[in-house]
Structure formats: structure tokens, C-alpha cells
Biopython code that builds the backbone (N, CA, C, O; Angstrom):
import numpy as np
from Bio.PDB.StructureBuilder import StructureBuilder

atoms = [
    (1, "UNK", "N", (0.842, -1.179, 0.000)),
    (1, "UNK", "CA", (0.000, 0.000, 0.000)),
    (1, "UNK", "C", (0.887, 1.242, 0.000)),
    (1, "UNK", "O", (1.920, 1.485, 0.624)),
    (2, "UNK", "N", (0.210, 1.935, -0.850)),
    (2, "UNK", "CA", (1.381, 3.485, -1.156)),
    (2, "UNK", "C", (1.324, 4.004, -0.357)),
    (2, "UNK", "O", (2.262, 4.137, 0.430)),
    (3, "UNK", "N", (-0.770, 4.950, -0.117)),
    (3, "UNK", "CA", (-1.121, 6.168, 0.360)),
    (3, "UNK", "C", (-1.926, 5.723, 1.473)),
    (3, "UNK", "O", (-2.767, 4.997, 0.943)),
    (4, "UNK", "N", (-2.205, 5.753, 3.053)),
    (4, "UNK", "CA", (-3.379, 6.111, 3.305)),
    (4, "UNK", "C", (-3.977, 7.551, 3.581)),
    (4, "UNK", "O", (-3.336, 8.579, 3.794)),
    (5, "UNK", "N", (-5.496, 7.375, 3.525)),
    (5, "UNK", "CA", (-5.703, 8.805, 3.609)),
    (5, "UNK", "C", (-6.781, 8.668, 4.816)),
    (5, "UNK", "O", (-7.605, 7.755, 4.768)),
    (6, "UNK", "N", (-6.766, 9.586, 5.902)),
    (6, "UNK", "CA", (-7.066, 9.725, 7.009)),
    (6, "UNK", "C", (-8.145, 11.048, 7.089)),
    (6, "UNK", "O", (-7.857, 12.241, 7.181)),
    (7, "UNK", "N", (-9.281, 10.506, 7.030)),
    (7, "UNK", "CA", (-10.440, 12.119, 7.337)),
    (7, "UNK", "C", (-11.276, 11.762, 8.808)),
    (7, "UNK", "O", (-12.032, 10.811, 9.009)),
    (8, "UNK", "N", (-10.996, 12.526, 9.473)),
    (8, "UNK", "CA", (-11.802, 12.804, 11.105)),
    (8, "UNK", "C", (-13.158, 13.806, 10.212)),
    (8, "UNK", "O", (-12.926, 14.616, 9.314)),
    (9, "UNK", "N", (-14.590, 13.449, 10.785)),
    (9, "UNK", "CA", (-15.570, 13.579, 10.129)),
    (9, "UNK", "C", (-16.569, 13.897, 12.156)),
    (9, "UNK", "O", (-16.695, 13.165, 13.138)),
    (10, "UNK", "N", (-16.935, 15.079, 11.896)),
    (10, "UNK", "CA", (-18.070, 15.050, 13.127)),
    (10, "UNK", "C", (-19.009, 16.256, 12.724)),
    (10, "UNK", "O", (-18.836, 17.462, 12.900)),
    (11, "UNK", "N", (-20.151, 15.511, 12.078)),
    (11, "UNK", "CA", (-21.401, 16.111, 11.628)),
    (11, "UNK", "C", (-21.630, 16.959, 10.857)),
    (11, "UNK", "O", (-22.307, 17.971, 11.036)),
    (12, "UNK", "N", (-21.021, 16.577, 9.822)),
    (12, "UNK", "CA", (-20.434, 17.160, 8.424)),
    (12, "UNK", "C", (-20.405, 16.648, 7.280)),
    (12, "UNK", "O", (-19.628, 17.029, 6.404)),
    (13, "UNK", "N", (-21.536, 15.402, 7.092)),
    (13, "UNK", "CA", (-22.216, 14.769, 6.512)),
    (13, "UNK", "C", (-21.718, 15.205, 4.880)),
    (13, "UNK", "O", (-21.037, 14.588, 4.061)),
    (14, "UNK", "N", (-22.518, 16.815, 4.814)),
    (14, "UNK", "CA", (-22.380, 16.605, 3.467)),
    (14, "UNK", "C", (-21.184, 16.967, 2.687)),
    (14, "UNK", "O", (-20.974, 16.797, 1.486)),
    (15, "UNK", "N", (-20.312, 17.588, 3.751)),
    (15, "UNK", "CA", (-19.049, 18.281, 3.033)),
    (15, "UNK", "C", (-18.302, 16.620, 2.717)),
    (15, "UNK", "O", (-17.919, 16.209, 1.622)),
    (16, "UNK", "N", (-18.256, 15.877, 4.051)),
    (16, "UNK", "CA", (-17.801, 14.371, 3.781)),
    (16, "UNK", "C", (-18.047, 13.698, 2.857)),
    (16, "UNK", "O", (-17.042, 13.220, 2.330)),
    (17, "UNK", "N", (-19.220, 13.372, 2.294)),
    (17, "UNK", "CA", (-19.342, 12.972, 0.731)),
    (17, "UNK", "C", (-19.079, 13.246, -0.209)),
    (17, "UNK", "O", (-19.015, 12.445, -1.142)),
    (18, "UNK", "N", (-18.763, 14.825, -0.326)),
    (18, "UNK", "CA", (-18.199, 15.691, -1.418)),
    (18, "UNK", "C", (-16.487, 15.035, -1.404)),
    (18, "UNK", "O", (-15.913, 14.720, -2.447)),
    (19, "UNK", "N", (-15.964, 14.937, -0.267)),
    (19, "UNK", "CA", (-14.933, 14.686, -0.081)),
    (19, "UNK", "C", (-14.679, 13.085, -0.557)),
    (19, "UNK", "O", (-14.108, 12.787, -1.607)),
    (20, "UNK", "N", (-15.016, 12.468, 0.060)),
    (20, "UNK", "CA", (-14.886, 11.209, -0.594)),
    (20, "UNK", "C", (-15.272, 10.895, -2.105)),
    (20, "UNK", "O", (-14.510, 10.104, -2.660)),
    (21, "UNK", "N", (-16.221, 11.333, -2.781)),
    (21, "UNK", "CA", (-16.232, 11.674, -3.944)),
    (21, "UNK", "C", (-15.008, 12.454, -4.785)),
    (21, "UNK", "O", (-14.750, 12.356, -5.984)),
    (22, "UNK", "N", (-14.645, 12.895, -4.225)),
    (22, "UNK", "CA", (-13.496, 13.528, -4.857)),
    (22, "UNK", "C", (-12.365, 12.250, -4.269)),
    (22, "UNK", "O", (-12.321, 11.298, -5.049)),
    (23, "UNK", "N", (-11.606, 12.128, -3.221)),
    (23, "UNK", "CA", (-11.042, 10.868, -3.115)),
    (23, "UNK", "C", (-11.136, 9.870, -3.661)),
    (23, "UNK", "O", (-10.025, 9.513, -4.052)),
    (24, "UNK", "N", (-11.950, 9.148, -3.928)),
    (24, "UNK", "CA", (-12.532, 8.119, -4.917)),
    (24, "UNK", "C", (-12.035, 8.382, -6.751)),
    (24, "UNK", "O", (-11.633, 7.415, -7.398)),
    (25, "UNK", "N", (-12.138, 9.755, -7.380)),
    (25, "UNK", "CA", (-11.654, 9.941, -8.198)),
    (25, "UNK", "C", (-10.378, 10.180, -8.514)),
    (25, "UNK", "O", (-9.861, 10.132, -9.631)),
    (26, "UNK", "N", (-9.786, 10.496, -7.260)),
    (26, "UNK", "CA", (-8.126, 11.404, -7.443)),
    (26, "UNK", "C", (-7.180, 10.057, -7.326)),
    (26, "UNK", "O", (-6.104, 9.893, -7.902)),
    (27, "UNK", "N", (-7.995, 8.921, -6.239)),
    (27, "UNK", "CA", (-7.109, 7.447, -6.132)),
    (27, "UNK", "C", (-7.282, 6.196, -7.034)),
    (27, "UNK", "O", (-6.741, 5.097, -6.919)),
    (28, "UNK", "N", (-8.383, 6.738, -8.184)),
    (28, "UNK", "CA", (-8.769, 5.745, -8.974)),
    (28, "UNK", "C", (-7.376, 4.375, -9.630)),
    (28, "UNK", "O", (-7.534, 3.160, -9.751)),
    (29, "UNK", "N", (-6.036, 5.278, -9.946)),
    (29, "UNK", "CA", (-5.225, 4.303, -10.780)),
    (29, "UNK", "C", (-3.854, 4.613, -9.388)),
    (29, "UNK", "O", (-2.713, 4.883, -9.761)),
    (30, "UNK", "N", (-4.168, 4.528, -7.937)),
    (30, "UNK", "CA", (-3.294, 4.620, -6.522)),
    (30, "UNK", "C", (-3.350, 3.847, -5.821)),
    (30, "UNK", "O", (-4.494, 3.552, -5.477)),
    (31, "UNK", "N", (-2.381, 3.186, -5.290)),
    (31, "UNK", "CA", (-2.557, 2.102, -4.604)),
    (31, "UNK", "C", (-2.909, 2.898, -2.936)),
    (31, "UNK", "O", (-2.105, 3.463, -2.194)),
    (32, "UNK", "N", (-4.187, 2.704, -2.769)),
    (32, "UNK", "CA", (-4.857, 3.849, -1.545)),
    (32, "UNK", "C", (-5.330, 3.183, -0.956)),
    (32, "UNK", "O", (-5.746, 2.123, -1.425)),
    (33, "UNK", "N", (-5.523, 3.615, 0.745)),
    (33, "UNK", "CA", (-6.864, 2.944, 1.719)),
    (33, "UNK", "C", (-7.331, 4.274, 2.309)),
    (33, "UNK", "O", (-6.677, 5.190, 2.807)),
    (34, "UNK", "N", (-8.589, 4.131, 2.123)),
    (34, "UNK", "CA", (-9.112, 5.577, 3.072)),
    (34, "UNK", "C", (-9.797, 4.907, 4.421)),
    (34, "UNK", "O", (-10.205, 3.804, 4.785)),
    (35, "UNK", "N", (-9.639, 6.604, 5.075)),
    (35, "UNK", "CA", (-10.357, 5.539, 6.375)),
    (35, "UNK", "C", (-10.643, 7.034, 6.760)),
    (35, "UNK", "O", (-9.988, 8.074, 6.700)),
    (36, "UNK", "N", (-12.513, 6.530, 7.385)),
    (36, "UNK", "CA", (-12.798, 7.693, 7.821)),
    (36, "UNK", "C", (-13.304, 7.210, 9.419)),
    (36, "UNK", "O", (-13.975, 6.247, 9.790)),
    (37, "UNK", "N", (-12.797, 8.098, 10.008)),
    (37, "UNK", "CA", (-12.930, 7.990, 11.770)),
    (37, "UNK", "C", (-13.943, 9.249, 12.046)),
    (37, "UNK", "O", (-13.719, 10.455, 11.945)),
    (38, "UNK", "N", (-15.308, 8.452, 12.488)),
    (38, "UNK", "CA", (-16.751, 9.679, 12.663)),
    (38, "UNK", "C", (-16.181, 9.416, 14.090)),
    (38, "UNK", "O", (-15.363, 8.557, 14.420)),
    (39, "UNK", "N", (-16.821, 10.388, 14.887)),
    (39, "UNK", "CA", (-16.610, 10.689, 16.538)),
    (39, "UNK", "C", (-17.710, 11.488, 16.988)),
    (39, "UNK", "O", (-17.768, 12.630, 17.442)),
    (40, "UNK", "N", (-18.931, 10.240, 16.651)),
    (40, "UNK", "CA", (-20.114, 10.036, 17.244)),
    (40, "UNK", "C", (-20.981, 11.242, 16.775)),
    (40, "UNK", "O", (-21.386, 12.038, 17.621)),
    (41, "UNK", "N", (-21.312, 11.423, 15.312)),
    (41, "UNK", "CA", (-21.983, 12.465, 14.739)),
    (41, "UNK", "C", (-23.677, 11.592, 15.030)),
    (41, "UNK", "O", (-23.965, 10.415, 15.245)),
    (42, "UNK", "N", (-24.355, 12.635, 14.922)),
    (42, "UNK", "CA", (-25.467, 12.380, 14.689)),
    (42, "UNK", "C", (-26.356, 13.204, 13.498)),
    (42, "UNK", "O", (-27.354, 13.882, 13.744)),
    (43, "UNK", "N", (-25.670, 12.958, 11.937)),
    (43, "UNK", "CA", (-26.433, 13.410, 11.288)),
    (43, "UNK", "C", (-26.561, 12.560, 10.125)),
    (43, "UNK", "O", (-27.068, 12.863, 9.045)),
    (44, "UNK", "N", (-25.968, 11.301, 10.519)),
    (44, "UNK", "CA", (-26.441, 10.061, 9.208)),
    (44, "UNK", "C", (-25.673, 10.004, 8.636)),
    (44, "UNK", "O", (-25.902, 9.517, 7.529)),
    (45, "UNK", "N", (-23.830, 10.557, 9.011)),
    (45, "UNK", "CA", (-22.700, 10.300, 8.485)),
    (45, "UNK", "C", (-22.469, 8.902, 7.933)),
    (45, "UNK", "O", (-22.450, 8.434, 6.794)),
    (46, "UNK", "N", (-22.211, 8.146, 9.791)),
    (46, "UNK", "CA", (-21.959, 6.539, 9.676)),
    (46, "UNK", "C", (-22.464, 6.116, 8.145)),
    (46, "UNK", "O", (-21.748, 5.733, 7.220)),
    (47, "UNK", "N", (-24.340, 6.352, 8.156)),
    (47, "UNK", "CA", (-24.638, 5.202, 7.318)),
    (47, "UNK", "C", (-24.597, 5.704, 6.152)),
    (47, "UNK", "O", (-25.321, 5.058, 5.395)),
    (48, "UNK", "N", (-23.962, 6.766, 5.534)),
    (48, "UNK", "CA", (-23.922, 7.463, 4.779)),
    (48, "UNK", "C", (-22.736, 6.975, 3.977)),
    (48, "UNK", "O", (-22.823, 6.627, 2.800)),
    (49, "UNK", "N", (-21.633, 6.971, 4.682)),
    (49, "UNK", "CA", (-20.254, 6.275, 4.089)),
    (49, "UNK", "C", (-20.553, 4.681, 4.286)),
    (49, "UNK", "O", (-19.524, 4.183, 3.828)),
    (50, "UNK", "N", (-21.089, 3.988, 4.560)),
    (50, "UNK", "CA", (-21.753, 2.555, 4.902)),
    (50, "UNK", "C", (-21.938, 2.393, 3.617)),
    (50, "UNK", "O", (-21.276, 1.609, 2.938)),
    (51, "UNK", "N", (-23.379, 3.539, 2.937)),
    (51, "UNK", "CA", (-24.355, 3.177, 1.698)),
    (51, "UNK", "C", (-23.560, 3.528, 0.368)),
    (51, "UNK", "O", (-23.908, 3.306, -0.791)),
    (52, "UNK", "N", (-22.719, 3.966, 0.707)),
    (52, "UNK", "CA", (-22.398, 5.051, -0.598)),
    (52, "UNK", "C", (-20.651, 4.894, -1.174)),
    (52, "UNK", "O", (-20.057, 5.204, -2.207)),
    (53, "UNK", "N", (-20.272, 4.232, 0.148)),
    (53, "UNK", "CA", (-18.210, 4.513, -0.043)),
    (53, "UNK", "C", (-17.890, 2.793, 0.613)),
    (53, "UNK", "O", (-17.294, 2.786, 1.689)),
    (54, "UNK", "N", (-18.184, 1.679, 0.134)),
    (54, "UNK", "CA", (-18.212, 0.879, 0.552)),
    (54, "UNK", "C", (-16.749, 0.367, 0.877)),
    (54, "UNK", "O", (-16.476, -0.417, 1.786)),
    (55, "UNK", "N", (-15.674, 1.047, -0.186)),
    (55, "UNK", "CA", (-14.139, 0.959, -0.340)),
    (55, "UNK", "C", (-13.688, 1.792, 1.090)),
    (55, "UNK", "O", (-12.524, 2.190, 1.118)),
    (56, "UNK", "N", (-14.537, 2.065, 2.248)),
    (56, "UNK", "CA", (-14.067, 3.533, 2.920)),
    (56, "UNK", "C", (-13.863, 2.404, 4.279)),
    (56, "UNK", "O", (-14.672, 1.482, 4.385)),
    (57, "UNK", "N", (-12.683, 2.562, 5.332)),
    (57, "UNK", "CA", (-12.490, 1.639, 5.929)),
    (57, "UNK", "C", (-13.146, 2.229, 7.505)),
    (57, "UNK", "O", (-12.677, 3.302, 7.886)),
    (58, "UNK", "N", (-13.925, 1.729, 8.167)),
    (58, "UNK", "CA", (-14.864, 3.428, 8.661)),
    (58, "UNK", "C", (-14.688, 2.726, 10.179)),
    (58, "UNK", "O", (-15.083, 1.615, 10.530)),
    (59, "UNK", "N", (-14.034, 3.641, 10.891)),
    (59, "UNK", "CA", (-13.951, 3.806, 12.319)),
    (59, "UNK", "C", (-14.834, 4.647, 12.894)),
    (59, "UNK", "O", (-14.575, 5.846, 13.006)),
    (60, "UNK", "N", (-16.330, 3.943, 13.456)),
    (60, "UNK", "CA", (-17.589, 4.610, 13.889)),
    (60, "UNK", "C", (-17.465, 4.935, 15.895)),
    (60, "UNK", "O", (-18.209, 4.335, 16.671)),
    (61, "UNK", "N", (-16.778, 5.597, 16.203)),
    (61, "UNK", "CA", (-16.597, 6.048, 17.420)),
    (61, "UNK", "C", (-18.359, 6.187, 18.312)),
    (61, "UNK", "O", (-19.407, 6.383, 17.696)),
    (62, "UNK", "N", (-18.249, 6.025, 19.822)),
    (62, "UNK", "CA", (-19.401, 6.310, 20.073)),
    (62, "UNK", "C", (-19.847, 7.409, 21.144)),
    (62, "UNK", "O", (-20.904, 7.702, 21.703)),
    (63, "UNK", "N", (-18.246, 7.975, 21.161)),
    (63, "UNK", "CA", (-18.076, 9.292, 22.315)),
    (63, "UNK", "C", (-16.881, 10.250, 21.251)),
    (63, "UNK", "O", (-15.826, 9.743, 20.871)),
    (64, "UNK", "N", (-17.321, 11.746, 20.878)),
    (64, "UNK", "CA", (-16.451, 12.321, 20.516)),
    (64, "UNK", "C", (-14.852, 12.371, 20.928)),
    (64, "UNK", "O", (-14.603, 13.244, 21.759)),
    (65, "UNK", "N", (-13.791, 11.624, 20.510)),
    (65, "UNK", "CA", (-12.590, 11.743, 21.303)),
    (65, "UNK", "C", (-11.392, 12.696, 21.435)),
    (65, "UNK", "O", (-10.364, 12.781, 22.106)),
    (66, "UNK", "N", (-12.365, 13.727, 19.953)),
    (66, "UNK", "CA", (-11.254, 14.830, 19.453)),
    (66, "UNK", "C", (-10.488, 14.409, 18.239)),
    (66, "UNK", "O", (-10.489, 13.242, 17.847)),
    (67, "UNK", "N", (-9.918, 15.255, 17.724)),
    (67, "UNK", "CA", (-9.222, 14.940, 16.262)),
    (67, "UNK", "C", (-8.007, 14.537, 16.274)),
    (67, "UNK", "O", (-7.589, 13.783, 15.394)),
    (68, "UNK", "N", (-7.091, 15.063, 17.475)),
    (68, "UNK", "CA", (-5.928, 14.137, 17.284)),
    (68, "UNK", "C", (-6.147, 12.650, 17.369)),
    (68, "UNK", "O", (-5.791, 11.883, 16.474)),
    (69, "UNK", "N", (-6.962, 12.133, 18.880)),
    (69, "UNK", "CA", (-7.279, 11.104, 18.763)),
    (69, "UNK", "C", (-7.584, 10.059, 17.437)),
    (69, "UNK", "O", (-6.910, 9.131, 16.991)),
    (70, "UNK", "N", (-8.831, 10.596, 17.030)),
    (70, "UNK", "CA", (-9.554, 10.059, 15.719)),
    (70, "UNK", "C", (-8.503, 9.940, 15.157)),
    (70, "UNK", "O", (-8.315, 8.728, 15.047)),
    (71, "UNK", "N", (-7.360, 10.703, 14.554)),
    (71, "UNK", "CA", (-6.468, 10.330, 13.686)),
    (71, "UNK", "C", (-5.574, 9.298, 14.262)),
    (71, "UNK", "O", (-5.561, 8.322, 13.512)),
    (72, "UNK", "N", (-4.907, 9.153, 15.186)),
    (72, "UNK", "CA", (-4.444, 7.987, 15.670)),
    (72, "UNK", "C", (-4.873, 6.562, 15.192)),
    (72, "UNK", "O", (-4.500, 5.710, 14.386)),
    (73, "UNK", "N", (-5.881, 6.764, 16.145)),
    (73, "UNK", "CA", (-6.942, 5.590, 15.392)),
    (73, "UNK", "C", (-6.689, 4.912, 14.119)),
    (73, "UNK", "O", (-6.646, 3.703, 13.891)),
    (74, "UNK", "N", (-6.515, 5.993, 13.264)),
    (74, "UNK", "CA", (-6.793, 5.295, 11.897)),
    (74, "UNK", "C", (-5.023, 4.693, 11.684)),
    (74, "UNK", "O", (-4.588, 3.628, 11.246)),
    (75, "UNK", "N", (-4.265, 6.045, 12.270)),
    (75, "UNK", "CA", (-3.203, 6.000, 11.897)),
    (75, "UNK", "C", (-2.349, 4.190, 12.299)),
    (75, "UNK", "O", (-1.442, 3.583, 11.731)),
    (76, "UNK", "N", (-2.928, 3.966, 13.123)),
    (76, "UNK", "CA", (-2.217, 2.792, 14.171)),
    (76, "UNK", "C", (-2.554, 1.783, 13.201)),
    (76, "UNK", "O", (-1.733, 0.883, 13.022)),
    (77, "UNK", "N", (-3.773, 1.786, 12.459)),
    (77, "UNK", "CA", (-3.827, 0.288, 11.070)),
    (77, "UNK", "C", (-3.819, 0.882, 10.110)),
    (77, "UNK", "O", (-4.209, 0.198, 9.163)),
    (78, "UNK", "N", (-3.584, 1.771, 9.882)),
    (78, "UNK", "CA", (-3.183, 2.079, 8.046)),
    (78, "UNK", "C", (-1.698, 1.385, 7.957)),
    (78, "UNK", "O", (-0.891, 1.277, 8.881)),
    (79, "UNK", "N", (-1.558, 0.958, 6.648)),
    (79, "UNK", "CA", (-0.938, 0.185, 6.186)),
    (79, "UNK", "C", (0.062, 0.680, 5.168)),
    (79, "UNK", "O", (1.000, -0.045, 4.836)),
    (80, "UNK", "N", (-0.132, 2.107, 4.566)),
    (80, "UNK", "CA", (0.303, 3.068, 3.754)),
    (80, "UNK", "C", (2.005, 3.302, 3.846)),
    (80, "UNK", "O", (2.563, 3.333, 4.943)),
    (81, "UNK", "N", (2.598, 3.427, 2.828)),
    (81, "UNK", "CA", (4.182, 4.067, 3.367)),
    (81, "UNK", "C", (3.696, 5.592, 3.327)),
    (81, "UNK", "O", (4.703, 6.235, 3.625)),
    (82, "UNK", "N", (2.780, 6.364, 3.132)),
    (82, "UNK", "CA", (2.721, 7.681, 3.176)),
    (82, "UNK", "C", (1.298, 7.769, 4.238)),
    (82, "UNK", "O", (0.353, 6.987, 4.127)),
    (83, "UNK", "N", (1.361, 8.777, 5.175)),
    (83, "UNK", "CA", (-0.422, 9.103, 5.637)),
    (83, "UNK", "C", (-0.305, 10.378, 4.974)),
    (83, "UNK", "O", (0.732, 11.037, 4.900)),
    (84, "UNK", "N", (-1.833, 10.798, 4.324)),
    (84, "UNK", "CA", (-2.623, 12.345, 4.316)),
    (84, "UNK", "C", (-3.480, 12.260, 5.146)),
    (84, "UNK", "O", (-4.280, 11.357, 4.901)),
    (85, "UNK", "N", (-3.749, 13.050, 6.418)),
    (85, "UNK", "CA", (-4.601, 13.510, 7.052)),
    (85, "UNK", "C", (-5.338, 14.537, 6.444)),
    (85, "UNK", "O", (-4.733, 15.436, 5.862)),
    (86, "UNK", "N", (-6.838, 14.524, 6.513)),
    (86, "UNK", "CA", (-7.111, 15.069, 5.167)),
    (86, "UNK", "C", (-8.564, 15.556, 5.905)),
    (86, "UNK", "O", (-9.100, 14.663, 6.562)),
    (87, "UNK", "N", (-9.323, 16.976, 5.871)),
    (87, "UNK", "CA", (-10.088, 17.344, 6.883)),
    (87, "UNK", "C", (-11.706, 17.274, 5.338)),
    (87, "UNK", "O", (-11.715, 17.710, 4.186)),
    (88, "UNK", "N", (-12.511, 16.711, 5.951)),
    (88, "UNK", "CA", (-13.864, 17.015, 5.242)),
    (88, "UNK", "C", (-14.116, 18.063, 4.366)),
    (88, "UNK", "O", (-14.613, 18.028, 3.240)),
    (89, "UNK", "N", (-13.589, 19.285, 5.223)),
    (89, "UNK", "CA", (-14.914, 20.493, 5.412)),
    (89, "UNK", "C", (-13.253, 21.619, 4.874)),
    (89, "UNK", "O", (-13.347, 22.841, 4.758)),
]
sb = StructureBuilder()
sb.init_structure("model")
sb.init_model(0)
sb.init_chain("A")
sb.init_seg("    ")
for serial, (resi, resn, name, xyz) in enumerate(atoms, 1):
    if name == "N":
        sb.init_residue(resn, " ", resi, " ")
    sb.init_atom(name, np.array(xyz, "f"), 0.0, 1.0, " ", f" {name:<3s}", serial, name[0])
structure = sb.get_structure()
């Protein structure tokens, strides 16, 4: 694995889809893992990247832990020789 790419996401639904939509196109011919770490949104994020980004490796938190945290998270199993931490919004 080349790239991972790391987005912390809290109730920002729609900027997040825009975003992954665009991710999805920019990693099409990249050897990539995305991973998005929500921190307990309540606006239909989760099932949103569930229905829609099935390639999206999704760390669904159930207490906000903050953004350094969230990135950890992802950071500790990405598999990438490079991370982008990479913000939604």
C-alpha cells in the first residue's frame, strides 16, 4: 500500500461525501486505503459512508474523542508508506 488517507468527520455529513467523492476519483489508478474515523456524529454520516463509499475503511466512534485522537486511530492500522490527514470540510 502506497497512500493512506485519514479524514476525522463530526457532523459534516455533506461536506464528507463531497470529499470522498473527490477521493474516490483522485485514487482511482493509486494504490490507496481511506479511512474515515466519525466521533459520534449524529447526522447520518456513519450510514452514509456505509451506503455510498463501501471501499471507505470506517472507524464509527461512540463518544467524541477529538481529532488528534480520531487520527491515531486510523493511523495505528493504516498500512500506507505515506499518511494524508485530510479534513472534510
Amino acid at each position: 500500500m502506497k497512500l493512506s488517507i485519514v479524514i476525522v468527520n463530526y457532523n459534516v455529513r455533506y461536506f464528507l461525501e463531497q470529499c470522498l467523492l473527490s477521493v474516490k476519483r483522485a485514487t482511482e489508478k493509486l494504490s490507496a486505503e481511506v479511512f474515515v474515523v466519525d466521533n459520534a456524529s449524529s447526522d447520518g454520516s456513519v450510514e452514509m459512508v456505509q451506503q455510498k463509499f463501501p471501499f471507505v475503511k470506517l472507524i464509527a466512534n461512540t463518544n467524541n474523542i477529538g481529532f488528534s485522537k480520531a487520527n491515531n486511530q486510523a493511523i495505528e492500522t493504516a498500512t500506507g508508506e505515506f499518511v494524508l490527514l485530510l479534513n472534510p470540510d
